[in-house]
C-alpha positions as CSV (number, residue, x, y, z in Angstrom):
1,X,-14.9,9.8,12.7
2,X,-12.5,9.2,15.7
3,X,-14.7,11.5,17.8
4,X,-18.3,9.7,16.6
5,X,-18.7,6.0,16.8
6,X,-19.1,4.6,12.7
7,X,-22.6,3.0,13.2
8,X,-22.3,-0.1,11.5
9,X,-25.7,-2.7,10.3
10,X,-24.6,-6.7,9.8
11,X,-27.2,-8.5,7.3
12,X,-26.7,-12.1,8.2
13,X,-25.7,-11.7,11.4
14,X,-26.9,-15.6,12.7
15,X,-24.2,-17.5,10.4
16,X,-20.5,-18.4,11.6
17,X,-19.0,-15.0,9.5
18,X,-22.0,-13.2,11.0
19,X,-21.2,-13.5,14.5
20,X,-17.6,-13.5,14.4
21,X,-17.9,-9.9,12.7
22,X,-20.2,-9.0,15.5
23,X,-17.8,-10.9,17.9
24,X,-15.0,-8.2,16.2
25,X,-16.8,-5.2,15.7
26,X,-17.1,-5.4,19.9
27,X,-14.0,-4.9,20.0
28,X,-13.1,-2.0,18.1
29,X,-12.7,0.9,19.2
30,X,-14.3,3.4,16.5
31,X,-17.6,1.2,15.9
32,X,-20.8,0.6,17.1
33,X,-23.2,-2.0,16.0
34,X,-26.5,-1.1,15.6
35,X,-28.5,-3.4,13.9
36,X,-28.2,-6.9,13.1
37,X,-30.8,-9.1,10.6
38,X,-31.2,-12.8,10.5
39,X,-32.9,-15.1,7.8
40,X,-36.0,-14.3,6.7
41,X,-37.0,-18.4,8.2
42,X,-35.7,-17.9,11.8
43,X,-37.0,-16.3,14.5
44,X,-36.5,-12.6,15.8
45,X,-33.8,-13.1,18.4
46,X,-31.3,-11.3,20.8
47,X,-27.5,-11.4,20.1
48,X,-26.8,-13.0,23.3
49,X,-29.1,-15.6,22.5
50,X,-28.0,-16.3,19.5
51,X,-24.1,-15.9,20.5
52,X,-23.8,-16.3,24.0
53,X,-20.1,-15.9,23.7
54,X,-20.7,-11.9,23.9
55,X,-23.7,-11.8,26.7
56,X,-23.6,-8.7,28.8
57,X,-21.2,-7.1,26.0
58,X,-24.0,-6.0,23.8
59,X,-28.2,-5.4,24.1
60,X,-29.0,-6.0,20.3
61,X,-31.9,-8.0,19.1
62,X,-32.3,-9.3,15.7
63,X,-35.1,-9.0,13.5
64,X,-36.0,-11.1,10.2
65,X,-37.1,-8.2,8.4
66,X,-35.0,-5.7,7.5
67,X,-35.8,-2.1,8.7
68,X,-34.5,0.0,6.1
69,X,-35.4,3.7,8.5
70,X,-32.7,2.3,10.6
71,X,-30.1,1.8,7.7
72,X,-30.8,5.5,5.7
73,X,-31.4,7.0,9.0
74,X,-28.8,5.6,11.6
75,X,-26.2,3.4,9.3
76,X,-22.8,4.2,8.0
77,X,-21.8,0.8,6.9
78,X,-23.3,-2.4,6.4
79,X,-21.5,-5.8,6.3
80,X,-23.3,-8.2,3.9
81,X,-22.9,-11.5,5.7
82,X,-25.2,-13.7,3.5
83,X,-25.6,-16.5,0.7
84,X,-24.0,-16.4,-2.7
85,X,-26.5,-15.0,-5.0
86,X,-28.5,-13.5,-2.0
87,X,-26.4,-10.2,-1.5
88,X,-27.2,-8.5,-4.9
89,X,-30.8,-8.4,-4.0
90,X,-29.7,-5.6,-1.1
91,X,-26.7,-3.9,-2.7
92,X,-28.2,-1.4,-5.4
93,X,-30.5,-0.1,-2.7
94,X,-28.4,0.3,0.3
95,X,-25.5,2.1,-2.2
96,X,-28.7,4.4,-3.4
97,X,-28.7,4.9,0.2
98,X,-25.1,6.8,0.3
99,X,-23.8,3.7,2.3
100,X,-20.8,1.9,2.4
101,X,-21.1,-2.0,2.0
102,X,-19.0,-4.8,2.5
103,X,-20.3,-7.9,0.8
104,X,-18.8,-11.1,2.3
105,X,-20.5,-13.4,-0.6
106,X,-18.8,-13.5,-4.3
107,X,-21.8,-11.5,-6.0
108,X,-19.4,-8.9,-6.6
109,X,-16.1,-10.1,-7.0
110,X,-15.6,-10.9,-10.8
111,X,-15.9,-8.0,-12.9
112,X,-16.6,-10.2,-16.0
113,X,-20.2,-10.3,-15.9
114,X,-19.9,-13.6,-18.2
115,X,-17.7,-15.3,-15.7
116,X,-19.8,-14.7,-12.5
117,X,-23.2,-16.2,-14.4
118,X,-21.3,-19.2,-15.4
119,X,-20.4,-20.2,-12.0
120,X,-23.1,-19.0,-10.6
121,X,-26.7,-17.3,-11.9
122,X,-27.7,-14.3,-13.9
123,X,-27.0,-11.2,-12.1
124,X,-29.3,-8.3,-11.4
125,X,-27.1,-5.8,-10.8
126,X,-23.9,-6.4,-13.7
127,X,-23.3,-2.7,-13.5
128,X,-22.2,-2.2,-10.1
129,X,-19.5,-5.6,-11.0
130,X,-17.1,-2.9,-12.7
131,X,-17.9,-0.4,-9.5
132,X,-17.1,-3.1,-6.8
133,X,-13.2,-3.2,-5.0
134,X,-12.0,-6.5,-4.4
135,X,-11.3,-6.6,-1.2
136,X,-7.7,-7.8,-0.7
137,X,-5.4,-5.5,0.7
138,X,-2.5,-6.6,0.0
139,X,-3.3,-6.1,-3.6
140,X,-5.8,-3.5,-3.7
141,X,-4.7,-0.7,-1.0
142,X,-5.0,1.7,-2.8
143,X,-8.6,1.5,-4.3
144,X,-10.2,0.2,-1.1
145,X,-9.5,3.6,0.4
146,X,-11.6,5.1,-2.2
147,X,-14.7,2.7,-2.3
148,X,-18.1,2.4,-1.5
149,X,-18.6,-1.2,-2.6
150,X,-16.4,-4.0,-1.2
151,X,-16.3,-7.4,-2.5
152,X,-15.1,-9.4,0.3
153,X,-12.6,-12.1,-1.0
154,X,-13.1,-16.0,-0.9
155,X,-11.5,-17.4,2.1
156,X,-10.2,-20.4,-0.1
157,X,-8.7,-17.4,-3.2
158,X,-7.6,-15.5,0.0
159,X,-4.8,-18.1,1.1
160,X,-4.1,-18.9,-2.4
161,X,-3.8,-15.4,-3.9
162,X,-1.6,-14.3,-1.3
163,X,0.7,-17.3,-1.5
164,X,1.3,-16.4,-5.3
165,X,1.3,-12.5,-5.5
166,X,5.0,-12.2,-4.6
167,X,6.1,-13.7,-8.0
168,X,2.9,-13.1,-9.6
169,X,3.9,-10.2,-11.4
170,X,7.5,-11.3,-12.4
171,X,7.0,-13.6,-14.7
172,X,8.8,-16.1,-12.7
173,X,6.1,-18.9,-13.2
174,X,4.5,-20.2,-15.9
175,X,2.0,-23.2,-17.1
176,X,-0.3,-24.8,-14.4
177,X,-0.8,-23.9,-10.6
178,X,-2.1,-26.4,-9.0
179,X,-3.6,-25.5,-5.1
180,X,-4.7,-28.0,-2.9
181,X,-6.3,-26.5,0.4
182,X,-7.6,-28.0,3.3
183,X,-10.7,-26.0,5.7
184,X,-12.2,-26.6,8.6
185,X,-16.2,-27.2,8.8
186,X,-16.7,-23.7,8.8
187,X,-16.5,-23.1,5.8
188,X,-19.2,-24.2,4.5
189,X,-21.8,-22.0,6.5
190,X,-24.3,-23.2,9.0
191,X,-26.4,-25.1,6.2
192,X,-28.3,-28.4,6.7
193,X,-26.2,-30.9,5.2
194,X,-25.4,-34.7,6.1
195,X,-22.0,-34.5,5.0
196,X,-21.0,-32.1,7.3
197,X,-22.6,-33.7,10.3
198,X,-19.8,-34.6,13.1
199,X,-19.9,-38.1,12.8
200,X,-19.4,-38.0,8.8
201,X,-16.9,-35.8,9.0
202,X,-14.8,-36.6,12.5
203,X,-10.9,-38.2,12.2
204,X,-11.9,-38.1,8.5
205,X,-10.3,-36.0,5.6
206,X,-12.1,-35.5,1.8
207,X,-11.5,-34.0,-1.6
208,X,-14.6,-32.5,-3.2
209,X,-15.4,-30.3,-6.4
210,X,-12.5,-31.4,-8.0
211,X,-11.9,-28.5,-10.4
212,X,-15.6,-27.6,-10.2
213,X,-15.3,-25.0,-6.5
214,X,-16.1,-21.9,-7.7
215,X,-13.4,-20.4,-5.8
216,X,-11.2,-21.6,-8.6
217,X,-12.2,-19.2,-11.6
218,X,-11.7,-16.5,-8.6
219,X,-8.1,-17.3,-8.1
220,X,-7.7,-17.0,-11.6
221,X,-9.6,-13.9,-12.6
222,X,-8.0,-11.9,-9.6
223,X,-4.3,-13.5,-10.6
224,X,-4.9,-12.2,-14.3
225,X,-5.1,-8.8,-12.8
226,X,-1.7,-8.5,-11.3
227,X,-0.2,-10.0,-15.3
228,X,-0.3,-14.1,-14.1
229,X,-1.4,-15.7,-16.8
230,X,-1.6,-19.4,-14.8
231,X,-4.3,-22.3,-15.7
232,X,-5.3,-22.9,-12.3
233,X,-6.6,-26.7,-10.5
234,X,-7.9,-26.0,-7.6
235,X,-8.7,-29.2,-5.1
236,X,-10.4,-28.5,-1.7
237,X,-10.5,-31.3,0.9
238,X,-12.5,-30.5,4.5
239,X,-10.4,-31.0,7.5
240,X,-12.1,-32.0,11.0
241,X,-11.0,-28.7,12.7
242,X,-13.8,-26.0,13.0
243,X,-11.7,-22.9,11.6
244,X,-8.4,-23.1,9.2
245,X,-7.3,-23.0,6.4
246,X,-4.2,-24.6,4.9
247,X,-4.0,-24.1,1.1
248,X,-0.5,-25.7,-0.8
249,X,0.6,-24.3,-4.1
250,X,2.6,-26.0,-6.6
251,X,4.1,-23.8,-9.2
252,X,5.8,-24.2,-12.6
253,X,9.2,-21.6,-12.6
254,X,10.3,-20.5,-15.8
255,X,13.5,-20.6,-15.0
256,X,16.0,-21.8,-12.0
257,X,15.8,-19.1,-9.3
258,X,18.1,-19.3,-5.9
259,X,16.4,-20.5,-2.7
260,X,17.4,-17.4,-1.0
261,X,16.4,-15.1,-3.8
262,X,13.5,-16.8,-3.8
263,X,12.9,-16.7,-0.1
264,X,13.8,-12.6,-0.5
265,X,11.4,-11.8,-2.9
266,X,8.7,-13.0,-0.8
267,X,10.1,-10.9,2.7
268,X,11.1,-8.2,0.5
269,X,7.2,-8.2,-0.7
270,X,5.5,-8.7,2.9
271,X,7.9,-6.5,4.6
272,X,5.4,-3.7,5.4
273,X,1.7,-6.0,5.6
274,X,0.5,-5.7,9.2
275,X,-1.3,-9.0,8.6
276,X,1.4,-11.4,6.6
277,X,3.8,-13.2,8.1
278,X,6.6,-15.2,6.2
279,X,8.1,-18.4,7.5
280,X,11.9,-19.2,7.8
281,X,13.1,-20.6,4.1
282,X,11.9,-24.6,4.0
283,X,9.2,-23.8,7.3
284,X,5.5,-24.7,7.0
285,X,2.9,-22.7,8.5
286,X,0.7,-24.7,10.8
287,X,-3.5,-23.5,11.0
288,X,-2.8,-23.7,14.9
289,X,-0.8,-20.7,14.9
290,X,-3.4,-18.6,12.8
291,X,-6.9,-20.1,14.6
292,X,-8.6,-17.0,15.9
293,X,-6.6,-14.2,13.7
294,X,-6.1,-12.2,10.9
295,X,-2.7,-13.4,9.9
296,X,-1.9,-15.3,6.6
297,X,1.5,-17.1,7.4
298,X,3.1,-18.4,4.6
299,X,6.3,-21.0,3.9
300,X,8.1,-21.4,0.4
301,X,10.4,-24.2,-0.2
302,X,12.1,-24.7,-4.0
303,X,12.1,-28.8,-4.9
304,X,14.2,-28.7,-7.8
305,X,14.8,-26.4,-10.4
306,X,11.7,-25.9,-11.9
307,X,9.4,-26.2,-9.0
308,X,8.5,-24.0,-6.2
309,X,6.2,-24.9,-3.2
310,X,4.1,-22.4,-1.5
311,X,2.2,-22.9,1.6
312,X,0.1,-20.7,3.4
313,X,-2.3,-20.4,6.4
314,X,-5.4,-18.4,7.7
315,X,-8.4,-18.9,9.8
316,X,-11.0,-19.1,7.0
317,X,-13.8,-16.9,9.6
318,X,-11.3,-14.1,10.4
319,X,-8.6,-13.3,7.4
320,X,-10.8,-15.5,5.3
321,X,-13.8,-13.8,5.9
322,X,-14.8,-11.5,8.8
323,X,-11.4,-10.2,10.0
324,X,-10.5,-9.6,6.2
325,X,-13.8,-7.2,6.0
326,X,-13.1,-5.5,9.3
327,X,-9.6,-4.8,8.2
328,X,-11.0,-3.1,4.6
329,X,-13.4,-1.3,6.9
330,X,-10.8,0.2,8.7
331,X,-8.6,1.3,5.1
332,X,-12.1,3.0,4.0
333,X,-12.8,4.9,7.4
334,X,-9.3,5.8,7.7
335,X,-8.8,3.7,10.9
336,X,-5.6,2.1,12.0
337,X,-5.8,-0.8,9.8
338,X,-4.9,-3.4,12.5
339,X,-7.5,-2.9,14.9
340,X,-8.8,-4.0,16.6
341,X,-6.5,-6.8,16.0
342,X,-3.4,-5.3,17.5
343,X,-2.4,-1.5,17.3
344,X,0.9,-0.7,15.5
């Protein structure tokens, strides 16, 4: 695939995770974007327009109707950068297609049919749920390389999951985890809402959906899979930065466990991820030093005996989102997985 340019389609194309994929794609190496779609409400428009942070880079204009000739006829892959509840209407046909796809909404992360409809709606497509790859690395290597269906993590379950997974599987915590994150505007897409108007939201910090995110029966689910059996309270507050993430962990230990074993268990773990990078024992990650890539830094610190403090940071757009879907792109081509991030 080296030789020919992966053609690659972006549904969604107008929101933040929409144009920073674009903005990424550019730079890689190995693929071409061909096609972009926006909203079936806005207006047909060029990239440039739309992004002008890539004029001259790229002549691509960007229709509200999807051409589907140009996706069985000219696409390899298509990035799903829409809505909740939106992507599912696209997926069964662009699979039937022979495509790749990389969702970046939760349609497809839960493989309990039950679980998704709770938290969300009834879904039209339950039997691809056991066909789809959660798309975290870290975790799930080994099956992404082997997909056609990618569900694209949560960027909120993204900084959580990865804070955890290193003791996950030993059976070194137990009872509640509680996570309490903090994100940038970003987050919450490019939607009309008051709330998230500058001057609500300036020198200002807030909890919402307290236990009610959805993003917190995704931690769980995905933590079930690797044996962590945790009850999980999850609090998200917005922070006045556009892009970030910082997500803190509190979690129960069954048992005392030495600061430095602690702090080994969780180099010993990262020690070969291109994109994690673990802190200095009793160091706290800062969003500053993430903004803009596809690293998750993370900082553990033990309080007493029975309590361990996690702490990790991403840029919710790019390891939270866009980055994070570039980077299983590259495990399913067979691409250097760090590009076009760094080369190794």
């Amino acid at each position: 695939m080296k030789n020919k340019k992966l053609k690659a389609t972006i549904f969604g194309i107008s929101g933040y995770a929409g144009r920073k994929l674009l903005e990424i794609l550019l730079q890689h190496p190995y693929v071409e974007v061909i096609a972009g779609f926006v909203a079936p409400d806005e207006p047909d428009m060029s990239a440039a327009l739309m992004h002008p942070r890539i004029a001259k880079t790229i002549e691509l204009n960007c229709s509200n109707k999807i051409d589907w000739e140009i996706i069985e006829k000219n696409t390899d892959i298509v990035f799903l950068a829409l809505p909740h509840v939106v992507s599912m209407s696209f997926v069964p046909k662009i699979l039937s297609l022979g495509k790749k796809v990389i969702d970046l909404s939760a349609d497809y992360r839960f493989s309990d049919e039950n679980l998704y409809e709770k938290w969300y709606q009834k879904h039209s497509s339950p039997d691809l749920l056991g066909k789809a790859v959660y798309g975290l690395p870290e975790l799930f290597r080994e099956e992404i390389k082997k997909a056609q269906l990618i569900a694209n993590p949560g960027c909120y379950p993204t900084s959580a999951i990865l804070g955890v997974l290193p003791v996950a599987g030993r059976k070194i915590i137990k009872g509640r985890m509680i996570v309490n994150s903090l994100s940038g505007f970003t987050g919450a897409g490019r939607k009309p809402d008051v709330t998230l108007l500058f001057a609500e939201g300036n020198e200002s910090s807030r909890a919402y959906k307290i236990g009610e995110h959805r993003h917190q029966p995704e931690i769980q689910h995905i933590l079930e899979k690797t044996g962590c059996r945790v009850d999980v309270t999850f609090v998200p507050h917005l922070l006045p930065v556009n892009c970030g993430i910082l997500t803190t962990m509190y979690l129960e230990l069954d048992r005392d466990v030495e600061e430095e074993k602690l702090q080994q268990i969780y180099e010993d773990f990262y020690r070969d991820e291109p994109f994690v990078r673990v802190m200095k024992y009793g160091i706290s990650p800062e969003i500053k030093n993430v903004a803009g890539t596809n690293f998750c830094d993370i900082g553990v610190k033990k309080i007493n005996s029975s309590l361990l403090v996690v702490v990790s940071a991403i840029d919710n757009l790019v390891k939270g989102a866009s980055g994070q879907a570039v980077q299983n792109m590259n495990i399913m081509m067979g691409f250097e997985e760090t590009l076009p991030f760094y080369s190794k």
